[in-house]
Structures are given as C-alpha cells and as structure tokens.
MIKE-718721 format. One line per 4 residues: number of its first residue (from 1); their letters; for each residue x, y, z of N, C-alpha, C. Coordinates in steps of 0.2 Angstrom, whole numbers, m for minus. Example, Ala and Ser with C-alpha at 12.3 -4.5 7.8 and 13.67 -1.06 7.14 Angstrom:
% residues 2
1	as	66/m28/39/62/m22/39/66/m16/39 ~ 64/m11/35/68/m5/36/64/0/39
//
This chain:
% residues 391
1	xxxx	4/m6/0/0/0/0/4/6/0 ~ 3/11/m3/7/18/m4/1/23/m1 ~ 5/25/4/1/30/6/2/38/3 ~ 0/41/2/1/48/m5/0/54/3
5	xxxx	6/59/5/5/62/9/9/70/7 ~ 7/75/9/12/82/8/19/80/9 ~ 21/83/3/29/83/2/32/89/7 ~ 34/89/14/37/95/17/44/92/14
9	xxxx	47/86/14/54/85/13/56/81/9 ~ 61/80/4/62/77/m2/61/68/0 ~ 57/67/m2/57/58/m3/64/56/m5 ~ 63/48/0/69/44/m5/70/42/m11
13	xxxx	77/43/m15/75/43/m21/75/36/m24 ~ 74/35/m29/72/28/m31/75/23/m31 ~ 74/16/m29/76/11/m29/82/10/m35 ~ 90/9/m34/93/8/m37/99/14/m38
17	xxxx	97/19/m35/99/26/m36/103/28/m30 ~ 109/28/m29/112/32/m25/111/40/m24 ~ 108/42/m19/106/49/m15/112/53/m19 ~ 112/56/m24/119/61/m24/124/59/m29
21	xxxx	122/51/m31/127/51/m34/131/52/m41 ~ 126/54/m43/125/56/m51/130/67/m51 ~ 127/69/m46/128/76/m44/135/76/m40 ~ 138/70/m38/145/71/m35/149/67/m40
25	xxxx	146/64/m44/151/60/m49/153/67/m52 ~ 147/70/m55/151/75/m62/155/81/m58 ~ 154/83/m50/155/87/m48/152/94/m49 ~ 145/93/m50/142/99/m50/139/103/m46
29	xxxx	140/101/m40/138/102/m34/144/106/m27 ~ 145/111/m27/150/111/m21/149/108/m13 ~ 152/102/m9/149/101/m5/152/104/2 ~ 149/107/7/151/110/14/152/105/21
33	xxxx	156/103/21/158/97/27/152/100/33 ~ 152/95/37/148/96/43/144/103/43 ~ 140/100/42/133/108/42/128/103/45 ~ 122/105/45/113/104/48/111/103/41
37	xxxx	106/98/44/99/100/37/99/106/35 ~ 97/110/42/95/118/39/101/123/41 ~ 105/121/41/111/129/42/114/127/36 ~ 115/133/34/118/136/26/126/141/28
41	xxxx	130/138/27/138/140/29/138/149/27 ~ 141/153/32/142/159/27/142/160/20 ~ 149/154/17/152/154/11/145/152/7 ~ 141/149/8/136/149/3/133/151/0
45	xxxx	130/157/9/127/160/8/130/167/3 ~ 136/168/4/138/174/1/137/172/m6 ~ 138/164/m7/138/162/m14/132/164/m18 ~ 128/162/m14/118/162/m16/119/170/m18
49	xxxx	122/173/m14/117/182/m13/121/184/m21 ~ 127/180/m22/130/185/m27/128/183/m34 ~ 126/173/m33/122/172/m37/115/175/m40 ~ 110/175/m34/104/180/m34/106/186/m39
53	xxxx	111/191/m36/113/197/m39/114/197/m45 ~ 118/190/m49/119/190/m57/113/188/m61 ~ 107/186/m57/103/184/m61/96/186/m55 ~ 95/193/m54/91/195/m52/86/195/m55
57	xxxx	87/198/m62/82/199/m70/77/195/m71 ~ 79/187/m68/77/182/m70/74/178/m65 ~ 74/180/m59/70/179/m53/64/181/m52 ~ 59/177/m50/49/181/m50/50/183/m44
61	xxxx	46/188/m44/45/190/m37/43/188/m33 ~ 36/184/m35/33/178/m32/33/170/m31 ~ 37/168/m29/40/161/m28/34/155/m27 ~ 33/153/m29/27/147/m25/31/143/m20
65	xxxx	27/142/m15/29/139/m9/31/131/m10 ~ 29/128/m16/30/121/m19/38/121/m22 ~ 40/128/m25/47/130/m29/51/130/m22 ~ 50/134/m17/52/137/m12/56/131/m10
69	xxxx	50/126/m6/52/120/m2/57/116/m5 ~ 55/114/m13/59/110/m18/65/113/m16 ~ 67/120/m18/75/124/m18/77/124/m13 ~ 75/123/m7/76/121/1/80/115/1
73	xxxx	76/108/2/77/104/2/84/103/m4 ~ 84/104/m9/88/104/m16/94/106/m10 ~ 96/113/m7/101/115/m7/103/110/0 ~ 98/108/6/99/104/11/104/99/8
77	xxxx	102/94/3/103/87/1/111/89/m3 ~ 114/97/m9/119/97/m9/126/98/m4 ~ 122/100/1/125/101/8/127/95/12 ~ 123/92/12/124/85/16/124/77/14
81	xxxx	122/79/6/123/70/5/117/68/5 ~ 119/61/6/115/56/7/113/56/15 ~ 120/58/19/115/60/26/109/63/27 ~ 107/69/25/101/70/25/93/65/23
85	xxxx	94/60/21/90/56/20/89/52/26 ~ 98/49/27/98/44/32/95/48/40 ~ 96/55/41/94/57/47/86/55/46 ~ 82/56/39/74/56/39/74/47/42
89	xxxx	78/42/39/76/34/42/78/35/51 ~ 82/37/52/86/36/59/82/42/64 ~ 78/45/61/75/49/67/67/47/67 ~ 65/41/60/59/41/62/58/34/60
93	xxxx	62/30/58/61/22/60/63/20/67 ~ 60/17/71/61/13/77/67/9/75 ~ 70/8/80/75/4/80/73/m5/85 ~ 78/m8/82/74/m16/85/76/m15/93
97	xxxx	69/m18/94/69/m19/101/65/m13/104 ~ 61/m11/100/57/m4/104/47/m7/100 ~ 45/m8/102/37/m9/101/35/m3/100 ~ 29/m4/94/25/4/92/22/7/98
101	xxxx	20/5/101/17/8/109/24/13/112 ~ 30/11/110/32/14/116/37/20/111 ~ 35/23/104/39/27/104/35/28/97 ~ 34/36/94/31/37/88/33/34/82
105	xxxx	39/33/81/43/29/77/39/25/72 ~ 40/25/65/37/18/63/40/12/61 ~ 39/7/60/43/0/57/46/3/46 ~ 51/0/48/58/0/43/51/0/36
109	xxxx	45/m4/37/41/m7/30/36/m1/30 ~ 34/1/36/30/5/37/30/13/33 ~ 38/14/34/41/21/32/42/19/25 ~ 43/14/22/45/13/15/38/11/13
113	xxxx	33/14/14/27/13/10/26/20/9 ~ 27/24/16/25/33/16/28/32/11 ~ 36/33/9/42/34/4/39/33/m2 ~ 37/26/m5/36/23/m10/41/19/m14
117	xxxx	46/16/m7/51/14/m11/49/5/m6 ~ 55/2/m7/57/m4/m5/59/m3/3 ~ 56/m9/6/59/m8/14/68/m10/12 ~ 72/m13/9/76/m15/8/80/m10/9
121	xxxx	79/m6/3/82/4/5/82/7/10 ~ 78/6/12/75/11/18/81/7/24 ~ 82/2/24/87/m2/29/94/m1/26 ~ 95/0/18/102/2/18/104/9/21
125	xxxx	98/12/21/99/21/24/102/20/32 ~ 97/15/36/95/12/43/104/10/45 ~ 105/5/42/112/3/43/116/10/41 ~ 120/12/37/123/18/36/124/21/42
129	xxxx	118/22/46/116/28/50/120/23/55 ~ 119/17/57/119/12/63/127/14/63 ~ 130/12/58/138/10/59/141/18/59 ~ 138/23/56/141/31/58/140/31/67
133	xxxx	135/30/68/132/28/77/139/27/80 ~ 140/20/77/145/15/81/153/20/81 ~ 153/23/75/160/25/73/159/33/76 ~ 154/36/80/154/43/85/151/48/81
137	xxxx	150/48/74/150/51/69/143/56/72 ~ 138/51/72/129/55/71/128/49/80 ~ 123/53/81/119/49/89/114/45/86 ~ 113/41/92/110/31/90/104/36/87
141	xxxx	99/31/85/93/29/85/90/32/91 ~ 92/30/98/88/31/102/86/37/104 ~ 92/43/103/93/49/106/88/54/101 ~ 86/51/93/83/54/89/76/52/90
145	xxxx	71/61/89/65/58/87/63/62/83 ~ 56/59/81/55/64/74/54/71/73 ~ 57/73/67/57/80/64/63/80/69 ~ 67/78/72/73/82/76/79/82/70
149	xxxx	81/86/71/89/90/68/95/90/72 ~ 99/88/67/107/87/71/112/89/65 ~ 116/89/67/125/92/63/123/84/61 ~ 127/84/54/128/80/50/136/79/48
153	xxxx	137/72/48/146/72/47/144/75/37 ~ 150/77/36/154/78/29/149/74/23 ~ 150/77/20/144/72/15/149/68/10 ~ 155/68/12/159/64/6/162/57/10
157	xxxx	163/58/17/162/52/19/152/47/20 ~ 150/48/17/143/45/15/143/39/11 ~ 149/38/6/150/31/3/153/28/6 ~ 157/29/13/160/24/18/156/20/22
161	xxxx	149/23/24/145/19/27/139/14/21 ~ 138/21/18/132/16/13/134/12/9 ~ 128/9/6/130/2/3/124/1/m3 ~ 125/6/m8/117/4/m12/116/m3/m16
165	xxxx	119/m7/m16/117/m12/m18/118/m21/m11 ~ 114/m26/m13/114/m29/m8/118/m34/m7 ~ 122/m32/m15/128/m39/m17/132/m36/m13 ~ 132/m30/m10/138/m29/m8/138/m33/m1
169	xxxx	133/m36/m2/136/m39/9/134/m48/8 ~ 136/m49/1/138/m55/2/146/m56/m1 ~ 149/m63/1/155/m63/1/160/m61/m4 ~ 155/m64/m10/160/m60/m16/160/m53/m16
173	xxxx	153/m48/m14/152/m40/m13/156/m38/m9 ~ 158/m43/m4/163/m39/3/171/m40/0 ~ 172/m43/m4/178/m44/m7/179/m38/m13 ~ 174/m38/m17/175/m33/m20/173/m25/m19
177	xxxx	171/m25/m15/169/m18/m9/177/m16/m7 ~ 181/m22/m4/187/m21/0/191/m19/m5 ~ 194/m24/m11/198/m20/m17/197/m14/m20 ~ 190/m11/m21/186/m5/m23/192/1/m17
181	xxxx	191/m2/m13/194/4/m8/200/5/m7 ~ 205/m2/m10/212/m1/m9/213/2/m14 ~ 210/2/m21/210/5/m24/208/13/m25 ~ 206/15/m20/204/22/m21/200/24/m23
185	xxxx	192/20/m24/188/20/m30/182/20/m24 ~ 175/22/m25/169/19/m24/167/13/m22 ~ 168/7/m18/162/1/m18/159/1/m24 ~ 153/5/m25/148/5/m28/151/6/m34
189	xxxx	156/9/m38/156/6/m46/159/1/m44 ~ 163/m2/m45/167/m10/m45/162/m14/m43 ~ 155/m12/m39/151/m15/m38/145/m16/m45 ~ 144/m9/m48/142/m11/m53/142/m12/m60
193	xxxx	151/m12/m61/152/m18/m63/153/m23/m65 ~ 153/m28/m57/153/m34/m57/146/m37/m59 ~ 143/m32/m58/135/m35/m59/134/m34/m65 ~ 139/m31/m71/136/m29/m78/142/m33/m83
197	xxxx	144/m41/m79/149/m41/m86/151/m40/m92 ~ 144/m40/m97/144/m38/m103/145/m30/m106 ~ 142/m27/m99/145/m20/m101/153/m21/m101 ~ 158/m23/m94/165/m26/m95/168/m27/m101
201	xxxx	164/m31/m104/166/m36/m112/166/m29/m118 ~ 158/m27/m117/159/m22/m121/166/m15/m123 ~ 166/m13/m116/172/m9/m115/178/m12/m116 ~ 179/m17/m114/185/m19/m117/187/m22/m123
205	xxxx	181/m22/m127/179/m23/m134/182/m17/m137 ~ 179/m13/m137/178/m7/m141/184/m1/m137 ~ 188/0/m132/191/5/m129/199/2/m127 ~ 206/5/m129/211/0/m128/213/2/m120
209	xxxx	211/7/m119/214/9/m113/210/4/m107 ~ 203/1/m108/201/m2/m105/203/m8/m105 ~ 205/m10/m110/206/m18/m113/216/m16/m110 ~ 220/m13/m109/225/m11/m104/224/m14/m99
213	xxxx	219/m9/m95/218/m10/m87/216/m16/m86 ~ 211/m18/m90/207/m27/m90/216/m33/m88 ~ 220/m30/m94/227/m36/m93/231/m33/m88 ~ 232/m30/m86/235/m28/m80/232/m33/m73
217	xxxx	225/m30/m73/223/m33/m65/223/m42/m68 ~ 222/m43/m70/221/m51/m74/230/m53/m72 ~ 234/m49/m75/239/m52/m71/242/m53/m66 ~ 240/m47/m64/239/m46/m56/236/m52/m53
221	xxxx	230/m55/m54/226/m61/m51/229/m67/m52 ~ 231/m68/m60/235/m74/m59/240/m76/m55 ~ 245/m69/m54/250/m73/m45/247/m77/m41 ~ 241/m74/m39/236/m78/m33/231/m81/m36
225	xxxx	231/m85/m43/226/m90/m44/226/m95/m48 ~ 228/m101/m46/233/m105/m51/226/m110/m54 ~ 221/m108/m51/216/m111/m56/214/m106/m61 ~ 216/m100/m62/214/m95/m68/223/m97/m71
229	xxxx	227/m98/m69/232/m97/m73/231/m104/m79 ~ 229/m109/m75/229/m116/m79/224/m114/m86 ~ 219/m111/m85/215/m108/m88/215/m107/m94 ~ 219/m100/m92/224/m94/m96/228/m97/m102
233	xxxx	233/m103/m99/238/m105/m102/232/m110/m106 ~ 231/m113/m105/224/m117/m109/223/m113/m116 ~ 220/m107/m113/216/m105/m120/220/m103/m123 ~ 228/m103/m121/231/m98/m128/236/m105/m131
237	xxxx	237/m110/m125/238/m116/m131/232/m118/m138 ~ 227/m117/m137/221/m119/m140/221/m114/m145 ~ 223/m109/m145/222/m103/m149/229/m100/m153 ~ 230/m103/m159/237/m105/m164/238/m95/m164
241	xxxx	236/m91/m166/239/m86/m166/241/m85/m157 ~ 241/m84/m152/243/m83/m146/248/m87/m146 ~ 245/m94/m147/252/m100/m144/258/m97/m150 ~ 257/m96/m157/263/m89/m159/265/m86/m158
245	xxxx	264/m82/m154/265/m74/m150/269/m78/m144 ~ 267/m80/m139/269/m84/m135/275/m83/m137 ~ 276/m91/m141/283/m93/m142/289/m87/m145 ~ 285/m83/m148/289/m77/m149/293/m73/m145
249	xxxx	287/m70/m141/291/m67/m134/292/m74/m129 ~ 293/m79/m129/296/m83/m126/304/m81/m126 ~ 305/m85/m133/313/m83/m136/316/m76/m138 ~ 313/m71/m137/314/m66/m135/315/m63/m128
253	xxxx	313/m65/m126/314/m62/m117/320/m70/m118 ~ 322/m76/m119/328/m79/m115/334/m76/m120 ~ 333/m74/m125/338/m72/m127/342/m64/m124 ~ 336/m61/m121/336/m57/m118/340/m59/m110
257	xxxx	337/m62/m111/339/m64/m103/348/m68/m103 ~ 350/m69/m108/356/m71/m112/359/m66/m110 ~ 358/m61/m111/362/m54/m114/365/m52/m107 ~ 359/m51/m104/358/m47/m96/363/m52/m94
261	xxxx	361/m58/m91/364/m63/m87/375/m61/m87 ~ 375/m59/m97/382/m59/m98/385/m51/m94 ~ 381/m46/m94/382/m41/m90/381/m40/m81 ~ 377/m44/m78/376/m45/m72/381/m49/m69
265	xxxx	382/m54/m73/387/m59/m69/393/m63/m73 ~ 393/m57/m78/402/m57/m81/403/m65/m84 ~ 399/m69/m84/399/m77/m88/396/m76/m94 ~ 397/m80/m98/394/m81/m104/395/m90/m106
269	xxxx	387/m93/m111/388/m99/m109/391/m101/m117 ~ 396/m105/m121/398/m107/m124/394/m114/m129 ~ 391/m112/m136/388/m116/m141/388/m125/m136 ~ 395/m124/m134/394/m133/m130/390/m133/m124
273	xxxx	391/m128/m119/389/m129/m116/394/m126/m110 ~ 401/m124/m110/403/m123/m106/403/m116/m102 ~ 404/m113/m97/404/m108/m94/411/m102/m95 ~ 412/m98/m96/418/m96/m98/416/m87/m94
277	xxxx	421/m84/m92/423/m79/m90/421/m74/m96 ~ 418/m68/m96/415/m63/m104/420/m60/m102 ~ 422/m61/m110/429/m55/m110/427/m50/m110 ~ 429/m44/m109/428/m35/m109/425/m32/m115
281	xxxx	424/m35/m120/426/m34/m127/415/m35/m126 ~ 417/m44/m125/410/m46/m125/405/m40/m119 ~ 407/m40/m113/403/m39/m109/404/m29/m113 ~ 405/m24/m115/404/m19/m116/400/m18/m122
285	xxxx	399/m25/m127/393/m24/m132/389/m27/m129 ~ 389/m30/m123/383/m34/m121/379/m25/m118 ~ 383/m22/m114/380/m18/m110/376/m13/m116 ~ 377/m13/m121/377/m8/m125/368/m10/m128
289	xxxx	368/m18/m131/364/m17/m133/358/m18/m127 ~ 360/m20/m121/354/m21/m116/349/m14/m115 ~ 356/m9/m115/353/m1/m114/348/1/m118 ~ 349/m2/m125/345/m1/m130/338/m3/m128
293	xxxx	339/m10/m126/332/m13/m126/330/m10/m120 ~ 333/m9/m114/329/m5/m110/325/1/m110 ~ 328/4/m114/325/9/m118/318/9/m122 ~ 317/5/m123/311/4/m128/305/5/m124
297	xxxx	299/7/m126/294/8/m122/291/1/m122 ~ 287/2/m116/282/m5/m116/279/m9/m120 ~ 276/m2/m126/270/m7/m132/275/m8/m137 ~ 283/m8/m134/287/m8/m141/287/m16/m142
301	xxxx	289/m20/m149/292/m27/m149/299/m25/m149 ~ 302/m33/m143/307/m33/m144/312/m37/m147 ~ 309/m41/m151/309/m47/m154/316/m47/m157 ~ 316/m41/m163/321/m38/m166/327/m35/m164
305	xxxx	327/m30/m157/332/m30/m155/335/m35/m151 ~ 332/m42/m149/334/m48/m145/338/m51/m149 ~ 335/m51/m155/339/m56/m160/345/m55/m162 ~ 345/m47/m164/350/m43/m164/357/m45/m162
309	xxxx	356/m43/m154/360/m42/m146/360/m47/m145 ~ 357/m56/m148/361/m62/m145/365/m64/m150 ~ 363/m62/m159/366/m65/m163/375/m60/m163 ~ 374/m55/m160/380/m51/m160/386/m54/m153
313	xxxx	380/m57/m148/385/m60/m142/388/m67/m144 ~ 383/m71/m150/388/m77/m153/394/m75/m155 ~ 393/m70/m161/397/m68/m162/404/m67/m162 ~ 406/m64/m156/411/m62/m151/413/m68/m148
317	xxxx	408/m72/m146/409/m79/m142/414/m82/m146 ~ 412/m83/m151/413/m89/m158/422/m85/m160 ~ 423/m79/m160/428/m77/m160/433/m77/m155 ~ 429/m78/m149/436/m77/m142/437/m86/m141
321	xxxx	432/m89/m143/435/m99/m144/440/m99/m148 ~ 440/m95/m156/443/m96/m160/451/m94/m161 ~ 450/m90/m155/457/m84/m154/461/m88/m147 ~ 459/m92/m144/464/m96/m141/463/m104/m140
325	xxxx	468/m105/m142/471/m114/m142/468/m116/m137 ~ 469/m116/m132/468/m120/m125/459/m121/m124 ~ 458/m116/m125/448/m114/m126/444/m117/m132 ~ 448/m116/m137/446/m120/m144/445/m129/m141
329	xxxx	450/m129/m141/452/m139/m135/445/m140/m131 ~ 445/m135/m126/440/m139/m122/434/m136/m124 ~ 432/m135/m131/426/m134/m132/425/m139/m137 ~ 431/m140/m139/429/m148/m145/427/m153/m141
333	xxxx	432/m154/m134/431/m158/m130/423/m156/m128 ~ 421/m154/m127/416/m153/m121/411/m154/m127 ~ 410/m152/m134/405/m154/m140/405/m164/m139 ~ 412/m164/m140/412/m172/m140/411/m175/m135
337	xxxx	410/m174/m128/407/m178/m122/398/m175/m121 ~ 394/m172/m123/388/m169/m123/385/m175/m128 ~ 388/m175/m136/386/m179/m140/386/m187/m138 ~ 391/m189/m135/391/m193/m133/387/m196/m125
341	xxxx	385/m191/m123/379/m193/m117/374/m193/m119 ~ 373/m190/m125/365/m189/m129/364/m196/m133 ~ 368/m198/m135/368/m205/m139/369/m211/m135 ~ 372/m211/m128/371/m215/m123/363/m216/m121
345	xxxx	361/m212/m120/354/m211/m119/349/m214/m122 ~ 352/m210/m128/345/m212/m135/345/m220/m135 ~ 352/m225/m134/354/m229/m136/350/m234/m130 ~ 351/m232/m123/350/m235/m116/342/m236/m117
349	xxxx	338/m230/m118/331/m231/m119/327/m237/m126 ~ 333/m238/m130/332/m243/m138/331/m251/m132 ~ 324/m252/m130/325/m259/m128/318/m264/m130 ~ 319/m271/m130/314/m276/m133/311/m279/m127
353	xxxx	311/m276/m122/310/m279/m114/300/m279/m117 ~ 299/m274/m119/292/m273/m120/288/m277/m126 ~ 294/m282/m131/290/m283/m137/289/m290/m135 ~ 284/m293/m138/282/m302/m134/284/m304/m142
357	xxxx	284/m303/m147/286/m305/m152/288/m302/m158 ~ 296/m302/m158/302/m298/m162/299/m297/m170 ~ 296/m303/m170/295/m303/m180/288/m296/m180 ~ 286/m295/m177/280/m289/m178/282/m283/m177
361	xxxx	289/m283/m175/292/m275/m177/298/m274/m182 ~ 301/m281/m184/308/m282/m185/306/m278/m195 ~ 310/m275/m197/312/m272/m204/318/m273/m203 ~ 321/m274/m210/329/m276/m214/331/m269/m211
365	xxxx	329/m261/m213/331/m254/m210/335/m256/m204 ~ 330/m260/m199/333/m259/m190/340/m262/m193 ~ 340/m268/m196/347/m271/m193/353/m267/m196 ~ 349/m265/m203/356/m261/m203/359/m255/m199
369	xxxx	353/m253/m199/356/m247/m196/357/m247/m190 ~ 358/m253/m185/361/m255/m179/369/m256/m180 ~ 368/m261/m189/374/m264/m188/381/m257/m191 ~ 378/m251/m195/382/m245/m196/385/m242/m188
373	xxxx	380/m244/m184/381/m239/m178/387/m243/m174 ~ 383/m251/m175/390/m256/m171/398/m254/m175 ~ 397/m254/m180/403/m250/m184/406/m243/m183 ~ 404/m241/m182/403/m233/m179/407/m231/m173
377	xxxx	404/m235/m169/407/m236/m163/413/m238/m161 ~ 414/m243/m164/422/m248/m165/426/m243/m168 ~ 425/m240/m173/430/m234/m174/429/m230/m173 ~ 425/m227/m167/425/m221/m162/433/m225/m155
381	xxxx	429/m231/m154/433/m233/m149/442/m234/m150 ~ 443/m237/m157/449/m238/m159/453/m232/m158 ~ 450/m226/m162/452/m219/m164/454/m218/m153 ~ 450/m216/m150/452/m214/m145/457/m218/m140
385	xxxx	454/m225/m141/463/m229/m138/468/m228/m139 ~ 469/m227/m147/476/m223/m150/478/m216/m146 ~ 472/m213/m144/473/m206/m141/476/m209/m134 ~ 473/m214/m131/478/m213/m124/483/m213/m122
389	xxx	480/m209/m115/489/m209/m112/495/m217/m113 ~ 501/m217/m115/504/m221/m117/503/m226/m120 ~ 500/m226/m126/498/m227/m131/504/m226/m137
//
C-alpha cells in the first residue's frame, strides 16, 4: 500500500539510485563538510546572494511555496549528501527492540510505504546511519526523534558507510567492496560492474585503454590464482595465433635474458655448453645493446632487438673460442662428451623388454642401421685408444 502524503521534505530517491550520486560524480555540486539540514555555511550564503545578484532579472517576485520548499530541500541534500536522507530513516524508524506503543517511530516497512520505495532501501539508509552511530560520527537511533535536527558528518564520507546495492554484503560483494577501496575508488562502481559483465566485455571490446587496465589486473590475479592461470595457459595453447605470439616473446625475453645474465654476472655460456669468463670486449657490447632494449617503451616489440644483441654476443663468443688454443680444445672436447651422453641415452632407452614377439616390429632398415652404428662405434673406440695416455 502507498500512502500519498504532503511533500514537506524530499522523498527517498528511487530504488537503485544512489542519493547524490550522479551530482557528485560529475562534480556539479560544491559540498560543505559538517553543516545541519537547515544551516547554510556563510560561504554559501555569500555564494547564493551574489548568485541571486547576477541573475536578479530572472528571478519572479513571487515564488510558489512548492518551488520554495523544492529549492530548500535541493540546497539541504547538496550540503549533506545522502545523510540527510539517512537522518529522515534514523529519526523516524524505530530501532529493534522498541514496540510501536512505546515510541512514535514507525517500522523500517511502514516508512517505505509513506516513501514509495522498498523496505530493503530504507534499511540500507537504517544501517549507514547504525555504523556512523558505532564510529561517533551522528547519535543512535535512540537519542533521535522525529522532525529532530542534528550536525551531519561531511557528505563525502557518506559512501564509507552506505551500501546501495545488496551484493555488496555477500562474500563476493565484501571482497570486492574491499579492493574498490584499496583502490581508491567507490564500492559502488566496482560493484556495478561486477554485476554488468557484458558491459565489461563491451568496454574492453571497443576501448584499448580499457582492454590495458582489464590485462593488468588479470595479471595481477594470476599470481594468486593457479586455477585461472591453468585456464589462461589453456586458451592460448588452443588458440594458434597466441600459442605464436607466446613462443615469440618466449625466445625473446631468453635471449634477452642471455644478454643481461652476460652483464650481471660477467659469464657467458659457450655453443657446447661450457661456462667461460665474458671478455671486456663481450661484456661492453653486451651492456650496450641491453641499454637499447631498456629503452624501448612497453608497447614496443622486442623481438628484433633480442635477435640482434644475442646474434651479435655469438658472435664475439665464436671469436674469443677461436682466438685461443687451449679454449678452442676444451670446447671440441666438451661438444664431443655432450654428443656422446645424448647417444648414450638415446641408445639406453632402444629396448625389446616390452616386445612379446620380435617378427611384428623387425624391418631389414633396424638391422642395418644397428649394424652401421655397431661399426661406428668400434672406430669411435679404436680412434680414442690410440689417443691414450701411453699409447
């Protein structure tokens, strides 16, 4: 039932609609910390008078009392927010624990029928008020009765207590209410965009700057989410342009990480495999091209300067093996003991343990090409006894 009564003071505004919010998002409104309902700060006043003054012209002499109250209440509500609303729930719904017989007060449903909204609102204003109570801000429930006036906290903390939507007091809503705040943002948008993912998708369809911000936090998440990383990594193996890209910047950032490594810690690793001390020669083109890539901005590719600055550190490498005897030696050596671990290997793993009948894998190809290998080996083995000591 909606009761239809004289407007003295602006009703709650409509379900969905944050008291103010629209008028402090664009900043079209100046707000005056701690004032009353009805007290109008000096500075506003002076504002109004010199207002009035420039548009005198355009002023009726005769005001209607309907305009009057409207411009009233207008100038209240830029003044104090959404506490002005909350003082109307807080000074005129009972609080729990008090029966209608013992206070004028009406019930939370009662006053959201005068209003014409949802009891649900009318308890987001109720709470609001409760935890400003708890934190010393505004006086309980109890201390108020109706039509009474009090100082009102700052209207810019008003989104610290309120809560317009009701996601926001379940677990996922308290979660993202909390990062809203570390962030330095509203509750309420972060809140109503989690409730609008298709507007999300849209925006970062159509905007880069959003579609930026979107990979940013996303990567941020994946540190702490190893069920979205498996995810992640999922869709971009499944998706042949990504899983390219990937491997792109894969081999670019190790090549890069080549470079860096020969500048940080003065080693460089050798085609074989060995470690060697970076000569001065190496290490001052190493610094030179790493500078460069430093340099590039973030949406640059680096693909081309990686390639660059590792094909240029072989290079020098391939030069400084070739330029001493002793280093030339244990690089042959160390090729020739890596090949021959890899063919140990290969060879270890070659077994028939698994086959129950030899003729349903056997081709004329295997034996020979065991019997070249048997071959192979005996003048690998020949050749190297010759090489040994006293020989």
């Amino acid at each position: 039932m909606t009761v239809v009564t004289a407007q003295t003071e602006p009703a709650v505004p409509p379900v969905d609609q944050v008291p103010g919010q629209a008028a402090a998002e664009t900043g079209e409104f100046w707000v005056e910390p701690a004032t009353s309902v009805d007290e109008v700060p000096a500075d506003d006043a002076h504002d109004e008078a010199v207002h009035d003054d420039a548009h005198a012209d355009a002023a009726p002499d005769d005001v209607p009392a309907e305009v009057a109250q409207d411009a009233q209440d207008f100038g209240a509500y830029v003044r104090a927010g959404g506490w002005a609303f909350a003082l109307k729930v807080a000074r005129s719904v009972r609080p729990g624990g008090e029966t209608p017989g013992e206070t004028r007060k009406v019930s939370a449903k009662g006053f959201a029928e005068l209003a014409g909204c949802s009891p649900e609102r009318v308890m987001r204003y109720y709470k609001a008020w409760d935890k400003a109570a708890d934190d010393g801000l505004v006086p309980y429930f109890e201390a108020l009765a109706p039509g009474q006036d009090v100082e009102l906290p700052d209207s810019d903390v008003w989104h610290t207590y309120y809560v317009s939507r009701s996601s926001a007091s379940s677990e996922r809503g308290t979660a993202i209410a909390a990062a809203a705040e570390a962030e330095g943002i509203r509750p309420t948008k972060a809140l109503e965009v989690a409730e609008n993912p298709t507007a999300l998708r849209a925006a970062i369809l159509a905007d880069p700057s959003t579609a930026k911000a979107a990979r940013a936090a996303l990567l941020d998440r994946l540190q702490e989410d190893p069920a979205l990383q498996t995810e992640m990594a999922r869709d971009i193996a499944r998706t042949d342009d990504l899983k390219k890209a990937v491997a792109s910047e894969t081999q670019a950032a190790s090549r890069i990480g080549y470079v860096r490594d020969i500048v940080e810690n003065g080693q460089v690793k050798t085609p074989a495999g060995q470690t060697i001390d970076a000569p001065a020669e190496l290490r001052a083109e190493a610094e030179r091209h790493l500078s460069l890539i430093d340099e590039l901005d973030e949406n640059e590719d680096t693909s081309e300067w990686a390639s660059e600055a590792f094909d240029s550190m072989k290079d020098i490498v391939a030069q400084t093996i070739q330029a001493d005897p002793e280093l030339r030696l244990q690089e042959r050596r160390t090729k020739f003991y890596s090949s021959l671990q890899k063919a140990t290997k290969v060879f270890e793993e070659l077994t028939f343990d698994d086959v129950d009948d030899l003729d349903t894998i056997y081709e004329d190809d295997m034996l020979q090409r065991l019997e070249e290998l048997q071959e192979a080996i005996s003048t690998c083995i020949t050749t190297l006894r010759k090489a040994a000591p006293g020989k």
